[in-house]
C-alpha positions in Angstrom: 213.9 108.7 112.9 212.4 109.5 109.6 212.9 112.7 108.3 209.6 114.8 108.4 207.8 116.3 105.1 207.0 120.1 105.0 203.0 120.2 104.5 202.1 121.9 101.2 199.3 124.4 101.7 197.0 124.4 98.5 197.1 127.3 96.8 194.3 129.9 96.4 194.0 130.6 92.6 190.9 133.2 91.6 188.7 131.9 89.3 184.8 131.9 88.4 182.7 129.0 88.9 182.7 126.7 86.0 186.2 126.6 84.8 188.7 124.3 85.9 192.0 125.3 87.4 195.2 123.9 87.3 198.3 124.4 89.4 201.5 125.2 87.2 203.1 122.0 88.3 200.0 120.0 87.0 200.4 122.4 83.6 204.1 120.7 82.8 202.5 116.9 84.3 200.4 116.1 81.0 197.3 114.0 81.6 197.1 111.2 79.1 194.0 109.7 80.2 191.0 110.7 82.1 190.1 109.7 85.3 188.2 106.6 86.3 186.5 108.8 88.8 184.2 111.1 88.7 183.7 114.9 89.8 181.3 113.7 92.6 183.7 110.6 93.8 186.5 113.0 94.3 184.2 115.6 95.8 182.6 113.6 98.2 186.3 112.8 99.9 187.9 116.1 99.0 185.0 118.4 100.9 185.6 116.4 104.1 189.0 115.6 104.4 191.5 117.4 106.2 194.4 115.5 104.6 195.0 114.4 100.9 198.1 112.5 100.5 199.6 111.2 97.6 201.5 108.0 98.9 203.4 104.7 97.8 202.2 101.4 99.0 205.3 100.5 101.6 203.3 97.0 103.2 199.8 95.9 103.5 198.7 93.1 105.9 195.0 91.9 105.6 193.8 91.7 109.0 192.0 88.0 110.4 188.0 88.5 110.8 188.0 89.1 114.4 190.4 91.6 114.5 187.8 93.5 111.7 184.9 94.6 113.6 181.8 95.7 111.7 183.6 94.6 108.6 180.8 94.7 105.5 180.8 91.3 103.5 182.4 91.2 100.2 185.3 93.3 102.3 188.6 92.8 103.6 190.6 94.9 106.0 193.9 95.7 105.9 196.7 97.2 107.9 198.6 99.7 105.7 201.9 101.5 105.8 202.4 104.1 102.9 205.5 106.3 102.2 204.2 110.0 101.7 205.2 111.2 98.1 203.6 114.5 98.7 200.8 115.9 101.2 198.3 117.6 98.6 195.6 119.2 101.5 196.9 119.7 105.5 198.6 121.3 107.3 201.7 121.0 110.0 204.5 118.7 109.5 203.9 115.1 108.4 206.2 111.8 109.2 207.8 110.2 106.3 205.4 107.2 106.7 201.7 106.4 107.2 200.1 103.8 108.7 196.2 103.4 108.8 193.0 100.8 108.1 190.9 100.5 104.9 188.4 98.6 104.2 188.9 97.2 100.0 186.7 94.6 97.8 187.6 90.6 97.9 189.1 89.7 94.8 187.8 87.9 92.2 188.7 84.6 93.9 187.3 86.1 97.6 191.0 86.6 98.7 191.8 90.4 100.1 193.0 92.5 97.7 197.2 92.2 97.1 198.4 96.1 97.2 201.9 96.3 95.7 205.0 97.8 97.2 205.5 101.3 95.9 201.9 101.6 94.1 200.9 105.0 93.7 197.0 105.8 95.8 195.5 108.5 97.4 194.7 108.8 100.8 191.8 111.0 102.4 192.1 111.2 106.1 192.1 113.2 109.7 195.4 113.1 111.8 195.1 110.7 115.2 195.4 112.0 118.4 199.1 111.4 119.8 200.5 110.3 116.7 201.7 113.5 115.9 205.1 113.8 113.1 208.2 113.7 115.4 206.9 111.4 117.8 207.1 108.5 115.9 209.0 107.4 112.2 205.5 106.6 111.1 202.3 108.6 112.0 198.8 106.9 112.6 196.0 108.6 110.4 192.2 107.9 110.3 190.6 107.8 106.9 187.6 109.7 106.4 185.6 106.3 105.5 186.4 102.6 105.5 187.7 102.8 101.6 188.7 106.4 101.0 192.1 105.2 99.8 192.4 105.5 96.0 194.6 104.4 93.3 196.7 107.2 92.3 197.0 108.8 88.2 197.8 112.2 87.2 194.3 113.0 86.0 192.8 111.7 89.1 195.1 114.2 91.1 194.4 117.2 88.8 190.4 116.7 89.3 191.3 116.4 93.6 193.6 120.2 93.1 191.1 121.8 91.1 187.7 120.5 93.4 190.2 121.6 96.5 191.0 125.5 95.0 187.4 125.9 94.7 186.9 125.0 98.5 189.2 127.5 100.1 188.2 130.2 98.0 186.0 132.9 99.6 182.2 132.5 100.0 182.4 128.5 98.3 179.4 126.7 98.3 178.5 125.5 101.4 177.0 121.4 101.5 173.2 121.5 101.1 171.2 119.8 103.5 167.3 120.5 102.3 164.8 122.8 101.5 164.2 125.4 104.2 161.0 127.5 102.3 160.0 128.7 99.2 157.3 130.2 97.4 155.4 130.6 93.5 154.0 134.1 92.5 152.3 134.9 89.4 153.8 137.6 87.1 151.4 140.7 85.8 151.4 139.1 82.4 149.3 135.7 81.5 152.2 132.9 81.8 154.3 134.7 83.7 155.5 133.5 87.3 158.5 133.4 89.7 159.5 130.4 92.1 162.0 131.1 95.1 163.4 128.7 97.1 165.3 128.8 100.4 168.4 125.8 101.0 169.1 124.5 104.0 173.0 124.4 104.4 175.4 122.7 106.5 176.7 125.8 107.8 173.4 128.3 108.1 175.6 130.5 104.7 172.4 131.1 102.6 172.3 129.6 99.0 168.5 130.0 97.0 167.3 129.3 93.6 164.8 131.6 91.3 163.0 130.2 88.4 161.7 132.8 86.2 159.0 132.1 83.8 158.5 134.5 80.8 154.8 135.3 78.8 155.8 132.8 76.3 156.4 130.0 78.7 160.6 129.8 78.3 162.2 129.5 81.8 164.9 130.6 83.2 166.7 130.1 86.6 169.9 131.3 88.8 171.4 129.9 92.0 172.7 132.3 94.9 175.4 131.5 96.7 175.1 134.6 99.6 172.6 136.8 100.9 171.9 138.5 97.3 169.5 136.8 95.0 170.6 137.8 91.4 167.9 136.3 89.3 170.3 137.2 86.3 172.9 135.4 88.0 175.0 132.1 85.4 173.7 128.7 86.0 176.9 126.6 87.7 178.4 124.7 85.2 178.9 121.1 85.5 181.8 119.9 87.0 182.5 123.3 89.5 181.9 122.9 93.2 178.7 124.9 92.7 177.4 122.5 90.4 178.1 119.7 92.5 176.4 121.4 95.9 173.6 122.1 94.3 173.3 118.2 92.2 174.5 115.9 94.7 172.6 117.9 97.4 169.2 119.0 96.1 166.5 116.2 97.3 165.0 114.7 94.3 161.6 116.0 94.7 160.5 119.4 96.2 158.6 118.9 99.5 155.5 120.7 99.3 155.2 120.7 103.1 157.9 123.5 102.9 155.7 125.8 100.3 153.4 127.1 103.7 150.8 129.9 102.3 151.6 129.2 98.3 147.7 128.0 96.6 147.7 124.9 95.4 148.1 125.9 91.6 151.4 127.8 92.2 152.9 124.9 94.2 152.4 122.9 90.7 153.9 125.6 89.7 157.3 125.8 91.7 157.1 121.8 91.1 157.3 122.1 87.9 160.2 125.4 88.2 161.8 122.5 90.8 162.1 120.3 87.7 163.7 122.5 85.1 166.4 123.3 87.9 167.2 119.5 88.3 167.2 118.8 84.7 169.5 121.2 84.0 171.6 120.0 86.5 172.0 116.5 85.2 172.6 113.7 87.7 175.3 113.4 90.0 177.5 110.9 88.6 178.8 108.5 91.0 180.8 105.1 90.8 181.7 104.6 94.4 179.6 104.9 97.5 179.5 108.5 99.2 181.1 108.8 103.1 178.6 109.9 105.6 178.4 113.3 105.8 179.9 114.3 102.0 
């Protein structure tokens, strides 16, 4: 029987939204190149995955059609076994080995995709039932969508660490979902006005947004991750978990059906506040397609 690799718990480092953090065996790894992927691609697998594993390529088999159900043209799938270099996110024991199914681009000539014996990926997955580490010299896993296997590089790593630190820290930024409510009032002075806004989240924690707008027409505006709303609170910087809750998850436009008892002039208003907020978030960079429910 294989022998069986100790999980390793990610650690908790304390740090303020909008600086990146670094584990001290990523300080002595340097990073010569950046990562192909960006903050969101990394994100959207590293917030719903109960398992990151750094793994070697041990065999692939490309499966025949019919044993691919559902498989999207333009796709292969293939049967993989992986040797576990190091299990970055889980917990419990882990087999040696991992097999599992992932769904990868035809090559250029429409053949599957030839994955080399001891290449380096990424894996984002949940355990299977019965295929528990002891049980068997290589453990089943499920990953968390049809292509959430990656090709693994230092840099790439170091962005997975620091997006994973953020999410066990206390009171992270839940996923947003929508809009819940929100309102426009006018200020005492000519010009002057405040928008609030109410998020729906995944888990019912409360996150809202206030847009302040001076005399002189200069905005400002403040997200709130909790049940305080600190106007004066910093605006997420790009790249932090907050950031990407609040840029990958805000819907596009503001629904005015959720603005009940605002006039019609102060829902330009907070449409108008909605903008700056999006603006100043920039777009949420993506290069792959998002699972459901990242």
């Amino acid at each position: 029987m294989r022998a069986l690799l100790p999980a390793l718990a990610v650690g908790l480092v304390t740090l303020s939204y909008g600086f990146s953090s670094v584990s001290a065996m990523q300080a002595q790894t340097p990073v010569t190149a950046a990562s192909p992927y960006s903050y969101a691609d990394i994100a959207d697998l590293a917030t719903i995955a109960p398992m990151a594993i750094h793994g070697r390529i041990y065999k692939a088999v490309a499966l025949k059609p019919e044993q691919a159900p559902g498989l999207k043209a333009g796709q292969a799938r293939l049967y993989v076994e992986a040797d576990v270099v190091g299990l970055i996110r889980g917990s419990g024991p882990l087999a040696a080995r991992v097999s599992y199914l992932v769904d990868l681009p035809l090559d250029a000539k429409g053949k599957p995709p030839k994955l080399k014996k001891k290449q380096p990926i990424l894996i984002f997955a949940r355990p299977v039932a019965g295929s528990a580490a002891g049980t068997n010299s290589t453990a089943s896993v499920r990953l968390v969508s049809p292509d959430a296997q990656l090709p693994w590089d230092p840099a790439t790593e170091a962005k997975l660490r620091a997006i994973l630190t953020e999410t066990v820290k206390p009171g992270a930024p839940p996923a947003i979902t929508g809009v819940a409510n929100g309102f426009h009032v006018p200020g005492t002075l000519p010009g002057e006005g405040e928008t609030q806004l109410f998020l729906d989240t995944r888990t019912g924690e409360p996150v809202s947004l206030t847009i302040l707008t001076a005399a002189d027409g200069s905005r400002r505006w403040a997200a709130a991750f909790g049940e305080i709303v600190d106007g004066s609170a910093a605006v997420p910087a790009r790249d932090t978990l907050a950031w990407y809750r609040l840029a990958c998850g805000l819907p596009r436009a503001l629904p005015l059906a959720k603005l009940g008892g605002t006039a019609p002039e102060d829902r330009k208003k907070a449409v108008s506040d909605y903008g700056v907020v999006l603006g100043a978030l920039g777009e949420c960079t993506r290069t792959r397609t998002p699972p459901a429910g990242s």
